[in-house]
N, C-alpha and C positions, 0 to 999 in steps of 0.2 A: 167622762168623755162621751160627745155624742156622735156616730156616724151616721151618712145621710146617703141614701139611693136614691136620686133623683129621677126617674123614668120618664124622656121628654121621646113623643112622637111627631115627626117632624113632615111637614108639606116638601116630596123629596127634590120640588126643585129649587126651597129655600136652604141644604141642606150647607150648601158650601158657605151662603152667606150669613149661617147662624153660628159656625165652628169660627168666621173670621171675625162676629161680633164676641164669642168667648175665648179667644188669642187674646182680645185685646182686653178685656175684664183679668183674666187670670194672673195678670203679676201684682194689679191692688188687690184680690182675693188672698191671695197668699201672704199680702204683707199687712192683711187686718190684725189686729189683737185676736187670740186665743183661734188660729187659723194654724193647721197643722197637715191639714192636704185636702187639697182641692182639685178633682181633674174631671177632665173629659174620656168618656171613652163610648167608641160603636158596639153596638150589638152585632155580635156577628151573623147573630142567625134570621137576623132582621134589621137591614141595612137602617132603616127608615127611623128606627128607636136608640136615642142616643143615652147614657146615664151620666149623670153628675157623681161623684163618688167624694165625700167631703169626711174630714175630720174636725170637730171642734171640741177646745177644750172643755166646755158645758153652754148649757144652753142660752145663758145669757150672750155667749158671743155670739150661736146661730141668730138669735133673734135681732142683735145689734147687724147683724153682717145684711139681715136680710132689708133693714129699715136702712140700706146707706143707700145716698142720691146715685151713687152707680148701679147698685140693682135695679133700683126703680125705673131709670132709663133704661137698663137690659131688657126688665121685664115688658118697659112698654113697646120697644122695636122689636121684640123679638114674638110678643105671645100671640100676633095675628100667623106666624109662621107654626102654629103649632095645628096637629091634626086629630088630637085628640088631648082629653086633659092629662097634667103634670101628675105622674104617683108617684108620693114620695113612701118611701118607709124611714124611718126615725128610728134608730137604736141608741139605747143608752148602756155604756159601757163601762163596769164597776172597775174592771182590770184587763189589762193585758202583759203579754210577753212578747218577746221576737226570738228565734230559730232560726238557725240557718240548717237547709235538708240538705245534706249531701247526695251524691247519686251518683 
């Protein structure tokens, strides 16, 4: 399994119109092969820094997912609204489990 931290910094007054251009990407994201979560979320402590937060079954599907004609148009409308460049971090994931905490 690989998970993906996408760390996008965002020009804050493209901010609304970069979240409506990834509403509209995120239901063919989700229905790629070996695509197992994909979301958007703000940083709270820094309005301005948004993260991708992705699951994929291995690496061949990140690499398929990244080379589709819908990314490529994402990437191109979207990477003049960025204010600094993309960090990603990439983990590779041998196992997991799920818990549920009680409290």
């Amino acid at each position: 399994m690989i998970l993906v931290d996408a760390q996008i910094t965002l020009v804050t007054e493209r901010q609304r119109e970069f979240i409506g251009e990834v509403q509209k990407i995120i239901p063919r994201v989700r229905s790629e092969a070996g695509c197992t979560r994909y979301e958007l979320a703000a940083d709270v402590s820094s309005p301005e820094v948004m993260h991708f937060f992705e699951e994929w079954e291995n690496q061949r599907s990140l690499d398929d997912h990244l080379a589709q004609p819908h990314m490529k148009a994402f990437f191109a409308k979207t990477d003049p609204w960025h204010a600094a460049p993309t960090k990603l971090k990439i983990y590779e994931v041998l196992s997991s489990r799920s818990i549920t905490m009680d409290r």
